[in-house]
Each structure stands twice: as structure tokens, then as C-alpha cells.
N, C-alpha and C positions, 0 to 999 in steps of 0.2 A: 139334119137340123129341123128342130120344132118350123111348123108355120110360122106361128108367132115370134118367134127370136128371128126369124130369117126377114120379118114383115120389121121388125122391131130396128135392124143394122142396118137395113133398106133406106128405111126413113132418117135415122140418126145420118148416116152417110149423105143424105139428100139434104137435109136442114145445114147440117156442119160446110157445106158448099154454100151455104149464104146464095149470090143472086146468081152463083153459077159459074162454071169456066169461064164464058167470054166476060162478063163482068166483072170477074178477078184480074181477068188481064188488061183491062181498061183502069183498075186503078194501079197497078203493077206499072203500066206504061205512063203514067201519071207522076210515076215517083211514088206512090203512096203504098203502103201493107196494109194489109188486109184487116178487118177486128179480129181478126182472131190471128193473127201474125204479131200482131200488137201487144196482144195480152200475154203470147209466146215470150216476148222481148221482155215485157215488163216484170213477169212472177217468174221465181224459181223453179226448174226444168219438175215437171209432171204435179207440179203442186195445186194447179185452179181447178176448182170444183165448180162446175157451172150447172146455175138452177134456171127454173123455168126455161130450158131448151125447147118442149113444145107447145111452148105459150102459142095461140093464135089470136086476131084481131078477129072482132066480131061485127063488123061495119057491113051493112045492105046498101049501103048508097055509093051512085055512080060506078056502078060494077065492080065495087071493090069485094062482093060476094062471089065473085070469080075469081077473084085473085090468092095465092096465096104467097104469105111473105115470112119464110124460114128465120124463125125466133121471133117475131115481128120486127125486126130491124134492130136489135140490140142485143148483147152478148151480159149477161151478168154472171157474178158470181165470186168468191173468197178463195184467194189466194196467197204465197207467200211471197215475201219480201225479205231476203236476208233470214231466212223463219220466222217471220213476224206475219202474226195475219192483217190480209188489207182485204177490203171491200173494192170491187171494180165492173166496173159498166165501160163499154167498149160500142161505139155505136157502126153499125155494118153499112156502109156507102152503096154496096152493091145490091142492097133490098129495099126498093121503092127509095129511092136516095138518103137513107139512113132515117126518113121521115119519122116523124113524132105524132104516133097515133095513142090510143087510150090505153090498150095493155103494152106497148111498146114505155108510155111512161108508169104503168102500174108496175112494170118490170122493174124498173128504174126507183119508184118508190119504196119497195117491199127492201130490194138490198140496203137502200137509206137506213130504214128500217131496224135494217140486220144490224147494219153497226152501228147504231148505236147501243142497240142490247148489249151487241158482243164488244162495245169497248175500243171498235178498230177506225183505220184510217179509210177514206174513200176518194178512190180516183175514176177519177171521170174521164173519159176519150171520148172527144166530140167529133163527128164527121157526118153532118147532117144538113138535109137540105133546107129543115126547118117544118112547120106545123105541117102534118099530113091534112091541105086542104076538106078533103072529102068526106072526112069523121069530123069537121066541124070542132063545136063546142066541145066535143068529150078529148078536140087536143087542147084549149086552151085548160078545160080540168086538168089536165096532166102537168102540163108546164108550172100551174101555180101548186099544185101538189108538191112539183118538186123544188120550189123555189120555199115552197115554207119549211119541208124537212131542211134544205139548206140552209136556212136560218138556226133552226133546232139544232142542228149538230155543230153550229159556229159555237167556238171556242170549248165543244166539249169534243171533237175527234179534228184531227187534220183532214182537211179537204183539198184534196188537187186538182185542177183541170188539166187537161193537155187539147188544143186546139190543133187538131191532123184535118183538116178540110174548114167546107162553109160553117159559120155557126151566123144564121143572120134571125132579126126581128125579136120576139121576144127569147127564144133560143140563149140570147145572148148572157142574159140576167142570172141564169143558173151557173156560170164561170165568177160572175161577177160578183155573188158573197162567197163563192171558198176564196180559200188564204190564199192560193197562188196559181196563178195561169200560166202556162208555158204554150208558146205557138211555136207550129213548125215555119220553116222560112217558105217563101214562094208558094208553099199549095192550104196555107190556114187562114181566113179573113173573117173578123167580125163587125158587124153593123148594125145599128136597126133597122134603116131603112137603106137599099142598096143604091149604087148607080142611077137605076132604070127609073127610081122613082126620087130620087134628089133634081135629076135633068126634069122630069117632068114637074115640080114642086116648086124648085129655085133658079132652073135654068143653069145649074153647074154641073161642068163637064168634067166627070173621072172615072178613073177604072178603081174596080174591085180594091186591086192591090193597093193604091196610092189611098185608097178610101180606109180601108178596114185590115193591112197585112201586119204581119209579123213585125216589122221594122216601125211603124208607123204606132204600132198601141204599146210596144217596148220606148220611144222614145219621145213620145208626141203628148197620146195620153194617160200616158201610165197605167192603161186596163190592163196591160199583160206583165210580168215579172220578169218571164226569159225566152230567150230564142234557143228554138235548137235547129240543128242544118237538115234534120230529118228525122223522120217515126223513129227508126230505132235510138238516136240522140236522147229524141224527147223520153224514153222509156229509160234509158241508162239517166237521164239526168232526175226522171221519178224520185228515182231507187237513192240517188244520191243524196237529193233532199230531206226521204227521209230519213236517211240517215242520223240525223243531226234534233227528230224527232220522238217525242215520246208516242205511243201507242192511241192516250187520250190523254185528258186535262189532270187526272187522277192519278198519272203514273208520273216517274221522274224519266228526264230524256237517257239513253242507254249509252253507260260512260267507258269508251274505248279503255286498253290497256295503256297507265300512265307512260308519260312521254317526260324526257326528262327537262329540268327549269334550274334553268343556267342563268350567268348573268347575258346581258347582250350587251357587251364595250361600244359597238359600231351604231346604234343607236344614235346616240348623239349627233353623229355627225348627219345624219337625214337631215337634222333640223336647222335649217342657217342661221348663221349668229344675226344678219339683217333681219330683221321681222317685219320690214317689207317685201322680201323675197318669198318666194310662193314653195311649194314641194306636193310631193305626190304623197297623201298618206296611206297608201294603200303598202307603200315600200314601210310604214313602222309596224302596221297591221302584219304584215309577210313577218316581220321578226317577231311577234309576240305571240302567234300563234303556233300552235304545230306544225311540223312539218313544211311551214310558210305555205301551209294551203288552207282556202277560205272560198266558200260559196257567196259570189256575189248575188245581192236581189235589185232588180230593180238598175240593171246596169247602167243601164243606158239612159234611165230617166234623171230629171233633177240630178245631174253630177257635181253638184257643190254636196253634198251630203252622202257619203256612205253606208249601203245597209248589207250586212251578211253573217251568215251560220259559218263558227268555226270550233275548233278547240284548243281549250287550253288545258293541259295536265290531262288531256283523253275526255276530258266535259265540254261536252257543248256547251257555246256561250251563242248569242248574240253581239253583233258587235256595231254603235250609230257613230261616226264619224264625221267631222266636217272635213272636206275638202279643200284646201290652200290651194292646189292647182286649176281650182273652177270657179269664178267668181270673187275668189280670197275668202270662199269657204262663207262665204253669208246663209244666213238661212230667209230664203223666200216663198212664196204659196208652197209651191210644187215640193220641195223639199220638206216644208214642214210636213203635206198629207204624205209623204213618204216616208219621213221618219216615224212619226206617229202611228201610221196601220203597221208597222213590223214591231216595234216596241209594245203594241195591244196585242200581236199574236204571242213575241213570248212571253210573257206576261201571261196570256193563256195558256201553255203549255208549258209551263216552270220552267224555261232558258232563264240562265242568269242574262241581265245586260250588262256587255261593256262601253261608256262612251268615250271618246276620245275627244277633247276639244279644243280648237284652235277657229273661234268666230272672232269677227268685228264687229256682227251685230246682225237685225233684221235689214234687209231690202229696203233701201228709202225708193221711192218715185209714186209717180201718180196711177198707173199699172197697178203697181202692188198694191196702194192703198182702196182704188176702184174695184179692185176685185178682192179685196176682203183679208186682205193679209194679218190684219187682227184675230178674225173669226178662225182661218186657217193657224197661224202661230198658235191660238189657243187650244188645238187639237194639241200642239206636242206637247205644251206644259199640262192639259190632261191626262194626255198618256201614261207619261213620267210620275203625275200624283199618282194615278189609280196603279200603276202596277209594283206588286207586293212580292216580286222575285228579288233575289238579289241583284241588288243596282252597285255598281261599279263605275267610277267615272276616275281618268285621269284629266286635266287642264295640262296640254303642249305648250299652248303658245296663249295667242289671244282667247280671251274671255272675257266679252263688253257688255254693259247692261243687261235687258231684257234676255238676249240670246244668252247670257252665260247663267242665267235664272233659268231658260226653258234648255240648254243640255244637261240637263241627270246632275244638277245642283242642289246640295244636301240640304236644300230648300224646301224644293219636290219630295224630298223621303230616299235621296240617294245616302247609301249605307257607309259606303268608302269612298272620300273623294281623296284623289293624290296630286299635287301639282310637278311638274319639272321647274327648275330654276329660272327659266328662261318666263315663265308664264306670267301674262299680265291679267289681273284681276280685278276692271275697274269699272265706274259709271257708263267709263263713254273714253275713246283713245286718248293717250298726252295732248294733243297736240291741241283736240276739238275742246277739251276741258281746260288747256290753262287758258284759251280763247275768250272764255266764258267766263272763269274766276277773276282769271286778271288782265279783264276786259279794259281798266278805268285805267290800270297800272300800264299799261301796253301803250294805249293811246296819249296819257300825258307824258311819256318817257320821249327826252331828246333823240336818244337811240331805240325806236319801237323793236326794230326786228331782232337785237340784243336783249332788249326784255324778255320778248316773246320766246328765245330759245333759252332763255337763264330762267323762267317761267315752266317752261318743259318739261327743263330735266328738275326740276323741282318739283314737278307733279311727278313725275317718271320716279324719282326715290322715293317718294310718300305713299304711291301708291299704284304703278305700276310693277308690280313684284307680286310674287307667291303669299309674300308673308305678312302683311296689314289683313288677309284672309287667314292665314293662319294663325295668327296672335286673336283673332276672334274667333277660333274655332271651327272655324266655315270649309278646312278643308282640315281630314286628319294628321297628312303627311308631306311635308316638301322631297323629295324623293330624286336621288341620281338616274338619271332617265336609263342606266343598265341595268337596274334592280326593277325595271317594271314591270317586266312579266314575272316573278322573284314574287313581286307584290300582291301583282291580279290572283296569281293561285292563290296563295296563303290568307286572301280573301276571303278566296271560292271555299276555301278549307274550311274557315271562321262563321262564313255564313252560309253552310249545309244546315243548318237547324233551326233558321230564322223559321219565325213564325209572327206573321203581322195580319190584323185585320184591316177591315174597314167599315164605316156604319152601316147597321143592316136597312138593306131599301131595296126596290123592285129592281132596279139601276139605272145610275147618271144618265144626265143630259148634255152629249160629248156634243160641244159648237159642230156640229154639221153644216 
């Protein structure tokens, strides 16, 4: 064998060992894989072509001119997915703690780079201790370098993160504009400031996990989208995401082989004839889609509101729900910022939406109005104007004032709205509105509370029903709730060739 090719296996073998045997088996025992076990799990078997393998870091200070750090801490490069090409960065724990030095982020930036030339999607694997102190300022260049590409490629390719370790300080911020973060449970935590310096700052006592873990930004504060039980999880639940995605903004999402649309008799009965009894809507979601399976977002956060990727007739849809079994399905802060960023991403990525409605309204109390439940509510009815995919909206049950205005009401630019028979379509409930009409009538009446329920149901026929909105046109169809999924395709079918714009301008000023 040549010198040079035998000098050449030498090193590639040396680098591809990242921080070595014993520091493989330290995140091994850990529970964690490796970057590059990771990337094994995530692309299709021999498909990842990895660049810049012998990038090195160029730093003279604090001896880091002795050191050397195989790839500089991060693995990039294009691989496939189902044969789709993806862009991915995979960061090595076991090289200087996966630290964040200058070419470690120039690595990082160039693959940005790549796709969005090439049109592809980018996932990210963080497992980093954060700014590699000692390169100083050229790590904070790196960070914002790649916080602006991360801007840049919002809503023009899909961005993923996957949180497999520490992500703390500014680290944090580059998970936090792609579209979805997934943390692993027990060994992923993100922060900006840790533990060590919250006790010292405010004198509060916590650990990592209860600070910054997996359970904790899945349902607390909604930084993260999903949980997986572990690396390989988070890489199987990648692949499945994107599934349900197009490649960028430019392409349509890739529509399985049609699945057949039947009626659904059993339908109905989900819905109870009380309409103040509550239900699980995830069990009419389970019938309307394929196969009754559907990727949840956002599980665990705001569970008066449903968000997730599914299909119907082999197309991905989006699908906004309110919840009856949480709340009575109200929409408040938490829920509106959560309906709202999933409805902006498909909207960016041509998913049709479907919503499902069944509100009483916004959140009353003093909470919701001191923290902005206006400003927040007005993300989702911006949502719903600005996105020009096809919108689908059924009415279940309730649908009251403002709330039945901001869910995908043909208000907003919703294309098809359908109601069931059961649905109510009003100001504000029976009960609160004949209160208010027939205020004067109630009060002088010998028998008030006889008034007040012969008052009721008198609002309740005029205007508790499907059809005072349907005789104005406000909803196209009243519909036997076993034709609904019957419905939603022959929709989806109708509205393949939409084509709508919007004024031309730099772009809105969504209520942040």
C-alpha cells in the first residue's frame, strides 16, 4: 500500500473514533450514541456522504494549539431519508464536550448553506456543552451566523432539531427558530442560564432536569414539540415527521397510495347529545383519518387544543382541534401560540389544514387578560388570514363569538366550512345571551326562572343551530357527521388548484 493511502486510512480511522474508546463508552454508559451512531439511525443504511471530515480548529489560545479535536466536534453532511435528500449536523459529545468553536460552527454554516441551494430539509443533533470558552468571540460569530441562516431557511426548507444532551446559553436559540424540537427524556436539558447561576442570581434551588428537561419544555413551556425515550426514538420519530413533509416550500408534500373513504356510521355517536358533556376529540380525529393514525405536536402542551400531521386519502393534511375533554376546549394564551405556529408552518409548506370545532369561547379571568390574551388570540386569527393553503374547517359542536371567528371561519379565507347538526353558531351560549336580551322580560316576569328557560330555548331555535349560518352563507354545508371524512377529501380533491394570493409587501406584523 501507497504511503500516502496507508497515512490517508490511518487518520480517517483516527478522526471517525471522535474522542476515542474511553469517551465512547462514557456516553454509551450514559444511555446516549454516539454522532455518528445517530446519523447511522437517522439516514438510510450507506446513504450519508459526510463533508468537511478534516476540518480543523485554528485557535492559539489557552493551549488549544495542542490539542487536536477530530472534525472539530461536529459531524455534517447529506444524507437520505426514505430517498429523500436531508442536510444534517450531528454534534460529537466526546470532542471537547461537543463545544462550539469557529470552524466547528463554519461546519455547521456551509451545510445550511448546502440546503438551501439544494432545496433540502435540515436536522440538527445537538449534544453540546455549549461556546467553546477559549476561541472567545470567533464562538459567539458562529452562533449568530447560524442563528441567521436559521432564519433564512424558515419557511423555505423544514428544520428539525433533536436535543440528545446539554443545549445551554445561547446554544439554545438555534433549536428555537426551526419548526420542531424533539428532546430525549432524562439525558436532554435546555436553558440559558443553568442551576449554578440561577442559585447564585435569585437564590433558587434546582437541578438541571426540573430546570431545563424534556418533560418540563414539552409541557411547561412549550420550547420543545415531542419527547422520545431515547436517541434511536428521536431519529425513528425524525424520519416519521418528515414524512408528512414536502422536501421545501416549493414542492407539494409526497401523497402516499390512496386509502379508501368510506362513510363512518360510528361517528356520531363520539359526540354526546348533552352539549355540556365533554369527549375526547382525538377518538373523531382517529376515524377521519387514515389508518386512525396521526402524529401529535405539541402533546402535551395547551391540551385544550389539538395540533398534528395526518392523512387523508394518502395526503397530508394538518389537522387544529379544540379539545371538549380539557378545559371545554376554550381557547387561551398557550393554546392560541400553539395553534397558531403550526398553522404558519403549514401554510408554509402547502399542507392542507383541517379544523375541527367545538369552542365556547376565549378564556375569561384576570391571568389571561394580564398576560395578553388579546395580543396572543390575535396570532391565530392571523394565522388563519395569512395562510393561502387549503383551509378546511368542520363546526362539531360549539362555536361562540370571537373563538368561532379565529377557528378557520370562512371569515378568515376558510374555503370549506361544514357544520354537523348538532352545532351551535352563536354570539355567545343560550343561556348567557337570553340573559342579556331578555334581561327586562326575566326580571318583571312573576315566574323569572320560567321566563328565563322559555327565553332559552327560544334563543336555542333562532339561533343555536347550523342553519341561521347557513341560510347566510357562512358555512357551505350542514352535513351527516358519517359523510365527513366523504367530505374533507372531495374537498381536498376541489381544492388541488387553488390559487390565491396576498398583497405584495416585505411581510406582516404578526402581534408578537
Amino acid at each position: 500500500m501507497r504511503e500516502s493511502l496507508k497515512k490517508y486510512h490511518e487518520l480517517d480511522k483516527k478522526i471517525s473514533l471522535g474522542g476515542g474508546e474511553e469517551r465512547i463508552k462514557k456516553q454509551h454508559d450514559a444511555g446516549k450514541l454516539t454522532a455518528r451512531e445517530r446519523i447511522e439511525k437517522l439516514c438510510d443504511p450507506d446513504s450519508f456522504e459526510e463533508i468537511d471530515k478534516f476540518v480543523k480548529h485554528r485557535s492559539i489560545y489557552f493551549g488549544l494549539d495542542k490539542k487536536e479535536f477530530p472534525c472539530d466536534g461536529v459531524i455534517t453532511g447529506i444524507g437520505e431519508i426514505d430517498g429523500r435528500k436531508v442536510a444534517v449536523f450531528s454534534q460529537d459529545f466526546t470532542v471537547q464536550g461537543g463545544s462550539l468553536g469557529e470552524m466547528h460552527a463554519k461546519k455547521i454554516m456551509k451545510l445550511q448553506d448546502m440546503a438551501l441551494k439544494l432545496g433540502i430539509p435540515i436536522i440538527g443533533i445537538n449534544d453540546s456543552g455549549g461556546a467553546r470558552i477559549q476561541e472567545g468571540v470567533d464562538s459567539l460569530y458562529g452562533y449568530g451566523g447560524i442563528f441567521y441562516r436559521n432564519t433564512l431557511a424558515s419557511g423555505v426548507v423544514p428544520q428539525i432539531t433533536v436535543i440528545a444532551g446539554p443545549c445551554a446559553g445561547g446554544a439554545v436559540y438555534s433549536p428555537a427558530i426551526t419548526d420542531f424540537i424533539i428532546m430525549v427524556e432524562n439525558n436532554s436539558q435546555m436553558f440559558i442560564t443553568g442551576p449554578q447561576v440561577i442559585r447564585a442570581v435569585t437564590g433558587e434551588e434546582i437541578d438541571k432536569e426540573a430546570l431545563g428537561g424534556a418533560f418540563v419544555h414539552n409541557s411547561k413551556s412549550g420550547v420543545a414539540h415531542f419527547i422520545a425515550n431515547d436517541d434511536s426514538s428521536a431519529m425513528l420519530l425524525v424520519r416519521k415527521l418528515l414524512s408528512y413533509m414536502p422536501q421545501n416550500s416549493a414542492e407539494e408534500p409526497f401523497i402516499k397510495e390512496e386509502r379508501e373513504i368510506a362513510e363512518i356510521p360510528e361517528l356520531i355517536e363520539l359526540l354526546p347529545e348533552n352539549p355540556k358533556y365533554g369527549y375526547d376529540v382525538k377518538e373523531i380525529i382517529r376515524k377521519l383519518v387514515d389508518n386512525e393514525e396521526f402524529l401529535e405536536v405539541h402533546a402535551h402542551y395547551a391540551k385544550n387544543i389539538v395540533t398534528a400531521f395526518a392523512r387523508i386519502g394518502g395526503r397530508p393534511v394538518g389537522i387544529v382541534a379544540n379539545q371538549p375533554a380539557v378545559l371545554a376546549g376554550v381557547l387561551d394564551i398557550d393554546a392560541s401560540d400553539k395553534a397558531a405556529r403550526f398553522i404558519r408552518f403549514l401554510d408554509g409548506f402547502n399542507i392542507p389544514i383541517i379544523t375541527l370545532v367545538d369552542t365556547p369561547g376565549f378564556l375569561p379571568g384576570v391571568s389571561q387578560e394580564h398576560g395578553g390574551i388579546i395580543r396572543h388570540g390575535a396570532k391565530l386569527l392571523y394565522a388563519y388570514s395569512e395562510a393561502t393553503v387549503p383551509k378546511i374547517t368542520i363546526i362539531l359542536r360549539k362555536a361562540y363569538g370571537g373563538a368561532y371567528i379565529a377557528m378557520g371561519s370562512q371569515h378568515l379565507g376558510a374555503d370549506m366550512v361544514f357544520a354537523w347538526p348538532d352545532a351551535e353558531i352563536a354570539v355567545m351560549g343560550s343561556e348567557g345571551a337570553a340573559n342579556i336580551i331578555f334581561r327586562k322580560e326575566i326580571q318583571n316576569s312573576p315566574e323569572p326562572e320560567k321566563t328565563r328557560a322559555e327565553k332559552i330555548e327560544e334563543y336555542k331555535k333562532m339561533f343555536a343551530n347550523p342553519y341561521a349560518a347557513a341560510s347566510r352563507g357562512y358555512i357551505e354545508e350542514v352535513i351527516d357527521p358519517k359523510d365527513s371524512r366523504i367530505k374533507i377529501y372531495n374537498a381536498l380533491e376541489i381544492l388541488q388548484s387553488k390559487m390565491e394570493g396576498r398583497p405584495n409587501k416585505k411581510h406582516g406584523n404578526i402581534p408578537l
